[in-house]
C-alpha positions in Angstrom: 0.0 0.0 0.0 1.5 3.1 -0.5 1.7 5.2 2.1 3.2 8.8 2.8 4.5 11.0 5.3 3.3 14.5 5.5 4.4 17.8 7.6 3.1 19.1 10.9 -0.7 20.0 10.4 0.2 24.5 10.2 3.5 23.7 7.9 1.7 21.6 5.6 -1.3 23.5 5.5 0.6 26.5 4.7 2.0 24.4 2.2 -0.7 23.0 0.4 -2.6 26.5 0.2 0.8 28.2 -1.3 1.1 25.5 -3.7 -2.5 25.9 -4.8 -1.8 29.5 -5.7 1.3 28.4 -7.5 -0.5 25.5 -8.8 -3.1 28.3 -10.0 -0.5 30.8 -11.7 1.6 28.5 -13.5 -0.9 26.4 -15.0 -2.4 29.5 -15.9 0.9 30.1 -17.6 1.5 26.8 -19.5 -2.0 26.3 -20.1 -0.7 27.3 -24.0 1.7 24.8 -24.1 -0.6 22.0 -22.7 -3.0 22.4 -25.1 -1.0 22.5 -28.1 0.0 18.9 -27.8 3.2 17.2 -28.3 5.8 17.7 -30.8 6.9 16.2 -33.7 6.7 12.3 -32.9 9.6 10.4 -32.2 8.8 7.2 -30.4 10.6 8.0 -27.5 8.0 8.6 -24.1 8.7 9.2 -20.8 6.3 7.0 -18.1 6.2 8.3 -14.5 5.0 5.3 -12.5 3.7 5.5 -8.6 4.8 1.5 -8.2 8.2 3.0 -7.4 9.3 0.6 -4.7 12.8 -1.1 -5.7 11.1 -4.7 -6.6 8.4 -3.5 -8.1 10.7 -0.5 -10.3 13.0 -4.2 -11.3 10.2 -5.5 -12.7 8.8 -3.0 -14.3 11.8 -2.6 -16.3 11.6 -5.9 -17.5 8.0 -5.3 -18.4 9.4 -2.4 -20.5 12.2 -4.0 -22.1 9.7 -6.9 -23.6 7.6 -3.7 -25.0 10.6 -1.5 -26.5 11.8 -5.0 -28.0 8.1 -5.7 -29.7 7.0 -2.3 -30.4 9.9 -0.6 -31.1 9.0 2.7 -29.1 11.8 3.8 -26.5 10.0 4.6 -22.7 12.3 6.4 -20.0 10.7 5.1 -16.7 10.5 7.2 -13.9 9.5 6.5 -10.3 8.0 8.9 -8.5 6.4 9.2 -4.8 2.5 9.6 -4.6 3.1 12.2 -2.0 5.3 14.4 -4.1 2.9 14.1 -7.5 0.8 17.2 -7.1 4.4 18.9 -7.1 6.1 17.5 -9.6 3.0 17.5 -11.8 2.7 21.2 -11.2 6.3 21.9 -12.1 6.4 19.9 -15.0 3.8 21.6 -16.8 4.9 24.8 -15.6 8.1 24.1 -17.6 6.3 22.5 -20.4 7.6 19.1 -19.7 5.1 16.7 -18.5 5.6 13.2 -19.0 3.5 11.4 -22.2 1.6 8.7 -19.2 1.5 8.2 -15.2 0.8 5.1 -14.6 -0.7 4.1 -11.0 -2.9 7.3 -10.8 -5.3 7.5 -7.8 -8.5 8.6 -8.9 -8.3 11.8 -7.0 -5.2 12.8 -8.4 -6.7 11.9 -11.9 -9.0 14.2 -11.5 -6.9 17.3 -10.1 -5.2 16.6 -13.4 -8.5 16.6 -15.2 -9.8 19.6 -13.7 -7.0 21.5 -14.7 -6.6 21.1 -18.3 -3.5 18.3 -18.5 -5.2 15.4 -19.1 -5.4 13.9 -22.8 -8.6 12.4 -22.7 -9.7 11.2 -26.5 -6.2 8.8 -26.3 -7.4 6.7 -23.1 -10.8 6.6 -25.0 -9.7 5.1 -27.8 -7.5 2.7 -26.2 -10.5 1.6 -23.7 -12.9 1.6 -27.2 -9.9 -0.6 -29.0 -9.7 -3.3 -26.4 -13.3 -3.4 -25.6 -15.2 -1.5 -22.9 -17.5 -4.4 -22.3 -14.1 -6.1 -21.2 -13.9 -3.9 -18.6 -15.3 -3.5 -15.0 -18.4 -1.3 -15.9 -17.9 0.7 -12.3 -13.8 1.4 -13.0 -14.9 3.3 -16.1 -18.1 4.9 -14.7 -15.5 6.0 -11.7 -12.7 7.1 -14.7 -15.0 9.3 -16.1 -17.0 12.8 -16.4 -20.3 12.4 -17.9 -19.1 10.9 -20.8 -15.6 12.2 -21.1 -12.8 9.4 -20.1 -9.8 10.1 -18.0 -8.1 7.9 -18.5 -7.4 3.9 -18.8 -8.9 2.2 -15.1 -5.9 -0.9 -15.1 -6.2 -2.2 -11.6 -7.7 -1.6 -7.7 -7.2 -2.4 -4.0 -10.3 -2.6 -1.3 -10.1 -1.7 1.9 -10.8 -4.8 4.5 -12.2 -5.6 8.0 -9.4 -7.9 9.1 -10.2 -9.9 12.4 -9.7 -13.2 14.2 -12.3 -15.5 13.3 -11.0 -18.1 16.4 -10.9 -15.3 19.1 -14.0 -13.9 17.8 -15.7 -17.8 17.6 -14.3 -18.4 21.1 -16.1 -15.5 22.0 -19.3 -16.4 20.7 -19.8 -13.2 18.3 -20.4 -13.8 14.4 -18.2 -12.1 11.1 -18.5 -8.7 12.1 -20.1 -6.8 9.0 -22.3 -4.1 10.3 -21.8 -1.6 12.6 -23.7 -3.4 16.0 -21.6 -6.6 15.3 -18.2 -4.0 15.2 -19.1 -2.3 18.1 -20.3 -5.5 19.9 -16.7 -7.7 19.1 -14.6 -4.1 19.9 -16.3 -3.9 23.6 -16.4 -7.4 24.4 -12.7 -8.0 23.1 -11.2 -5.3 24.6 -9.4 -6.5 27.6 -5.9 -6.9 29.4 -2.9 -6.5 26.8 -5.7 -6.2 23.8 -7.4 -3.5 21.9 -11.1 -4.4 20.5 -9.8 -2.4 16.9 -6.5 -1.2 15.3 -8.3 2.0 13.4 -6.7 5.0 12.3 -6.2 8.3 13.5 -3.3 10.0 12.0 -4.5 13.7 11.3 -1.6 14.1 8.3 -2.3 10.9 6.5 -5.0 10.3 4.0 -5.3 6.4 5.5 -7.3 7.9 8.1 -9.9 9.6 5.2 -9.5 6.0 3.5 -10.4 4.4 7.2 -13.3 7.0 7.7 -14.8 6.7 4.0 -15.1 3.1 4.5 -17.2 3.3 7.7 -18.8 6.2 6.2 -20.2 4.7 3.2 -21.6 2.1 5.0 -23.9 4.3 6.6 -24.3 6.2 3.4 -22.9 9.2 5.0 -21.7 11.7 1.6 -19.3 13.8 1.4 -21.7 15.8 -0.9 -25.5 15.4 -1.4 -28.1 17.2 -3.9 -24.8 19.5 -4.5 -24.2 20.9 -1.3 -21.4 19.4 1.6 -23.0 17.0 4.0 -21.0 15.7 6.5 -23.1 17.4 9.5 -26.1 15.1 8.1 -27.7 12.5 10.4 -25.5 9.9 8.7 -22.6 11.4 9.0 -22.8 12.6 12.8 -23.5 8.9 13.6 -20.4 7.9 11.8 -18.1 10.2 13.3 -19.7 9.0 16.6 -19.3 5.1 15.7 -15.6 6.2 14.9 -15.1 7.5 17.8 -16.1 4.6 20.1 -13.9 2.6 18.5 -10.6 4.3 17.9 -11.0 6.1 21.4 -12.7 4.2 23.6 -11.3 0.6 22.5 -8.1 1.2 20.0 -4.8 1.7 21.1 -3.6 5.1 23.0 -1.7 7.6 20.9 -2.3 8.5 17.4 -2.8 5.4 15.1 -1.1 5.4 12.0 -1.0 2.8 8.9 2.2 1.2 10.3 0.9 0.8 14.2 -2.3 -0.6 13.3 -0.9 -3.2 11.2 1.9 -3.7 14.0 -1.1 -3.9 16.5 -3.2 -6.9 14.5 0.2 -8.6 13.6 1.5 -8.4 17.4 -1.5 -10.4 18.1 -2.9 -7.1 20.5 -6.0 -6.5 18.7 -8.9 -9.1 17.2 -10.4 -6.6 14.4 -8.4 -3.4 12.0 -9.2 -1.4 8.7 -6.2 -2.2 6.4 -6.2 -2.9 2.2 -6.0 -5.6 0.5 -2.2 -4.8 -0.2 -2.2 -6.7 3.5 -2.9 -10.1 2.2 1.1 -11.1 1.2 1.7 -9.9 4.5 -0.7 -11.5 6.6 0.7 -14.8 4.7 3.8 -14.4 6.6 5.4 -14.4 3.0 7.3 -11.3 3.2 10.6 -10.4 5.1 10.3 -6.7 5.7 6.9 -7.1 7.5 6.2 -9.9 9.6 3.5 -11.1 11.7 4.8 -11.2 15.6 2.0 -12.7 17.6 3.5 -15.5 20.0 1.9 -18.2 17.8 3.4 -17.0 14.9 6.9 -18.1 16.0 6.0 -21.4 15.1 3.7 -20.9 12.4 4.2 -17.7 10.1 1.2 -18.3 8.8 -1.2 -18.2 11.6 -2.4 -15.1 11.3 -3.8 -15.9 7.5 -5.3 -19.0 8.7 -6.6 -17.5 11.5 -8.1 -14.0 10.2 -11.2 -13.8 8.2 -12.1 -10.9 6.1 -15.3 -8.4 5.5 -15.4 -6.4 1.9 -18.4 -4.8 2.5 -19.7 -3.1 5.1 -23.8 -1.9 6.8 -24.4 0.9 8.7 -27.9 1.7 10.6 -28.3 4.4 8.3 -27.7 2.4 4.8 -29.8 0.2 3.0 -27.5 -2.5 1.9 -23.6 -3.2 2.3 -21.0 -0.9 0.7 -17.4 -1.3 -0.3 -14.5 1.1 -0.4 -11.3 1.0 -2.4 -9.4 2.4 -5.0 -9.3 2.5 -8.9 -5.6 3.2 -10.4 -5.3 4.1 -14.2 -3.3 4.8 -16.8 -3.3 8.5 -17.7 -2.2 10.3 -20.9 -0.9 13.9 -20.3 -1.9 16.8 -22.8 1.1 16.8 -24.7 1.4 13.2 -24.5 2.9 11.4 -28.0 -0.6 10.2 -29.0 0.0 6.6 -30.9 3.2 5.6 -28.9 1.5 6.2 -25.5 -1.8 4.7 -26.8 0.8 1.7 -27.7 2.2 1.4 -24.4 -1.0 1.5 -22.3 -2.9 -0.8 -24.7 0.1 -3.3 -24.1 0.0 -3.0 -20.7 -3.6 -3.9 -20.4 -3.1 -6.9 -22.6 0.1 -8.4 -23.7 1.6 -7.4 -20.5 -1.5 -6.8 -18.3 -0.5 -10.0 -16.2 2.9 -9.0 -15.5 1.8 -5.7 -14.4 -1.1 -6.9 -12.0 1.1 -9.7 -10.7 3.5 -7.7 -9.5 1.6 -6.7 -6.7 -1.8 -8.9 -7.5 -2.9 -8.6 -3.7 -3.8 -4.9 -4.5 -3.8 -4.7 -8.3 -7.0 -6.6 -8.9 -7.7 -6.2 -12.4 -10.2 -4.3 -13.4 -10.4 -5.3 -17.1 -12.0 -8.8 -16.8 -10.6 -10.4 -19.9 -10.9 -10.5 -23.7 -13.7 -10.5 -26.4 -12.5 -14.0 -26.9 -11.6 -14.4 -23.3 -14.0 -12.7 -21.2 -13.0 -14.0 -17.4 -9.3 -14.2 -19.0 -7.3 -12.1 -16.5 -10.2 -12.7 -13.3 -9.0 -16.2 -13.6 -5.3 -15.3 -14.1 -5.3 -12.7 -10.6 -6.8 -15.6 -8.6 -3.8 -18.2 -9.2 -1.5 -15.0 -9.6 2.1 -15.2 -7.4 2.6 -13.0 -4.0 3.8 -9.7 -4.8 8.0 -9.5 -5.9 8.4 -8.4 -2.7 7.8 -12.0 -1.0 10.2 -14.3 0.0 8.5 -17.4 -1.2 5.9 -16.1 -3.6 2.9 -18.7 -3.2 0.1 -18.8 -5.5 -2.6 -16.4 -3.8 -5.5 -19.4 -4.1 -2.8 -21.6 -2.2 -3.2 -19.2 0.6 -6.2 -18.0 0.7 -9.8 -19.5 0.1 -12.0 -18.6 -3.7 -14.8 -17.6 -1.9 -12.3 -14.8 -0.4 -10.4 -14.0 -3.8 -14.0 -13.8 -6.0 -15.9 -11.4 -3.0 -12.8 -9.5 -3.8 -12.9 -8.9 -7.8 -16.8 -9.3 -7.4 -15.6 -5.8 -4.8 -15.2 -3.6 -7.4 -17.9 -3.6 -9.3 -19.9 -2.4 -5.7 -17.0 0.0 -5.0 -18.5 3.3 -3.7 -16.5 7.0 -3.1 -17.5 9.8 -2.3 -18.1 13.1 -4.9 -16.8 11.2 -8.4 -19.8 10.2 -9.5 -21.8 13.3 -8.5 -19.0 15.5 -10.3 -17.0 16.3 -7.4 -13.6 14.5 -8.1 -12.0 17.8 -8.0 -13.1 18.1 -4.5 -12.3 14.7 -3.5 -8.9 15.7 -5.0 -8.6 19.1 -2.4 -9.0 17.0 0.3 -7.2 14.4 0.3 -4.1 17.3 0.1 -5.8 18.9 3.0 -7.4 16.6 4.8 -10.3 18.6 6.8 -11.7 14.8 7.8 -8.5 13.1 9.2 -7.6 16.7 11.2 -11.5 16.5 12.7 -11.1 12.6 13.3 -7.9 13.2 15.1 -8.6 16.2 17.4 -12.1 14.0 18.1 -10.6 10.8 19.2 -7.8 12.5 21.2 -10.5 13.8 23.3 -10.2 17.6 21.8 -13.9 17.7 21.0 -17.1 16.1 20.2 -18.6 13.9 17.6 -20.6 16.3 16.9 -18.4 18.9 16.5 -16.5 16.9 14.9 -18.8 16.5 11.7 -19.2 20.1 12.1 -15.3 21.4 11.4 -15.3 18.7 8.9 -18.1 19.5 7.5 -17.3 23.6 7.5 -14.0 22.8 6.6 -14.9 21.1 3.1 -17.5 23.4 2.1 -14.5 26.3 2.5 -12.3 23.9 0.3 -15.5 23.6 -2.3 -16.0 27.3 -2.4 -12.5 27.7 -3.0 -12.3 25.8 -6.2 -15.5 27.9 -7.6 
């Protein structure tokens, strides 16, 4: 999963609204030489890629070296950190030197892109029209698009999970939790001695905790927008916020919870129930080297934990009328001066010829999102489920040798009932301002440290993202 670090909450706010204005002025500036397209083609692109972990950069190369050699186009490969894109993005065009495709692009950042004029948008529509829409995951392109217009190319996506102990939760005598009652019910009665009922976010300068909160929040169909004005002081959303609270503060661990001590937590064996992504699953196996799972019966089984832990996609809130998942969609995106028919190459490679390298890279949160072929059409839903652990694993195990098919087809069946918040009602822009400012994680934070209410909690969240709307008028 990747993960960021950000600055103290003043510095990086300061941060973020300075590099709006920039963001503002010098796009303003190279709006001309966006729009004007690339120059003369020479089969030579440059592909920034978010997978920019060492393993993952190795074998991308080799992904790349297979496509030069076929295709004949030259690609310069960059890795770049998600947390440093809106940057770099907004430098690049400044100086007129975007790359041709990003490939990894969060849907919020797609978006951001999209809303300010540097997206090509008729290549990824041709590609997607070329291989096939109906191949495709019909949500991933209603979430990649505006009314009509296509972003860009969806390629893969991760959910985010309820991970908890199915034999301490048995022993107990509760059932899957999967609603909020059964959450709240397995966090209170499990939370004793050395253990926390829930390992849940609460970081105020990471966007885990917004990924944490949506989840929760969607479940209880609590918006982010409604009937075009902010809602997160509804009904909905004031019980969320509450539900969150009662669970991160009254049974999670002390201190603020971030995406590396809540997976420490569940892994040390100190809490039965967390929020984590599917990116967890070559982890949990007990496969990997750099993270591994510590509770005492571990030691003699690494892979206790997987054979122990059962999983919830979707979740029900009181308020919502049936379960909801959250996750994320990551695409392939052409940039306005992008060379049209060698990046249209590339990305139509990579979501065929070379789709399975791509999504087994990392296939515990790349589950592809283009199903198969015309020919084919469960081609590459079939090919995920026996796909290898990620490159980072020691011993990379077929994922149905680990874990069950009812588990690996809730997950691909997961994205076609993937909800977010503001992209399909036209608000990606917005869902794009806050995850750089992040008005819900600072509210969760000062809420669960005991700062101030639930209630007033929804409130400044609420206030807080309306500013942020009005802003982007």
């Amino acid at each position: 999963m990747r993960m960021f670090t950000r600055r103290s909450r003043t510095r990086r706010s300061a941060a973020a609204a300075l590099a709006g204005a920039l963001c503002a002025a010098l796009l303003a500036g190279c709006s001309a030489n966006a729009q004007a397209g690339p120059d003369k083609p020479d089969g030579k692109i440059t592909v920034w890629t978010l997978e920019n972990l060492p393993a993952r950069m190795a074998a991308e190369k080799k992904m790349i070296g297979r496509f030069e050699k076929s295709s004949g186009v030259e690609v310069e490969l960059v890795g770049v950190d998600e947390g440093q894109l809106p940057q770099l993005i907004m430098s690049a065009a400044a100086a007129g030197n975007l790359p041709d495709v990003i490939g990894s692009l969060p849907l919020g950042q797609a978006w951001q892109m999209y809303g300010n004029g540097l997206l090509d948008t008729e290549g990824p529509a041709e590609v997607v029209e070329d291989l096939d829409a109906g191949t495709f995951n019909s949500n991933a392109l209603k979430l990649t698009s505006d009314d009509g217009t296509r972003l860009a190319v969806p390629s893969d996506a991760w959910l985010q999970l309820l991970v908890y102990r199915k034999d301490l939760l048995k022993k107990a005598g509760l059932s899957a939790p999967d609603s909020y009652a059964e959450i709240l019910e397995a966090a209170e009665k499990l939370d004793r001695g050395r253990m926390d009922g829930i390992a849940l976010a609460t970081d105020p300068a990471d966007a885990f905790t917004q990924q944490s909160f949506e989840d929760l929040a969607l479940a209880n169909d609590c918006q982010l927008v409604e009937k075009g004005e902010v809602s997160l002081d509804s009904p909905a959303c004031r019980r969320t916020f509450e539900t969150y609270d009662t669970l991160a503060r009254k049974h999670g661990a002390r201190g603020t919870q971030t995406v590396d001590t809540t997976r420490a937590t569940y892994f040390a064996g100190r809490s039965p129930m967390m929020v984590w992504s599917s990116f967890l699953l070559d982890e949990l196996s007990g496969e990997r080297a750099d993270v591994v799972p510590s509770c005492p019966e571990c030691k003699k089984n690494r892979a206790f934990l997987a054979e122990n832990s059962g999983i919830t996609t979707a979740l029900k809130g009181p308020d919502g009328e049936k379960p909801v998942q959250f996750g994320e969609i990551t695409s392939w995106a052409m940039t306005k001066s992008a060379e049209t028919e060698a990046s249209k190459t590339f990305i139509t490679h990579m979501l065929s010829t070379g789709y399975e390298d791509w999504f087994g890279m990392a296939p515990e949160g790349k589950i592809p999102v283009r199903e198969g072929t015309p020919d084919d059409p469960d081609k590459y839903r079939k090919a995920w489920r026996s796909s290898r652990l990620g490159v980072e694993a020691t011993e990379r195990k077929p994922l149905n040798a680990i874990y069950p098919d009812s588990l690996l087809d809730r997950l691909t069946d997961g994205v076609g009932v993937m909800r977010r918040w503001g992209f399909t009602q036209g608000e990606g822009a917005l869902v794009g301002a806050t995850n750089g400012e992040l008005p819900v994680p600072k509210a969760v934070s000062a809420m669960t440290s005991g700062q101030i209410s639930p209630g007033e909690a929804a409130r400044e969240a609420h206030d807080e993202v309306d500013a942020l709307r009005r802003s982007l008028e």
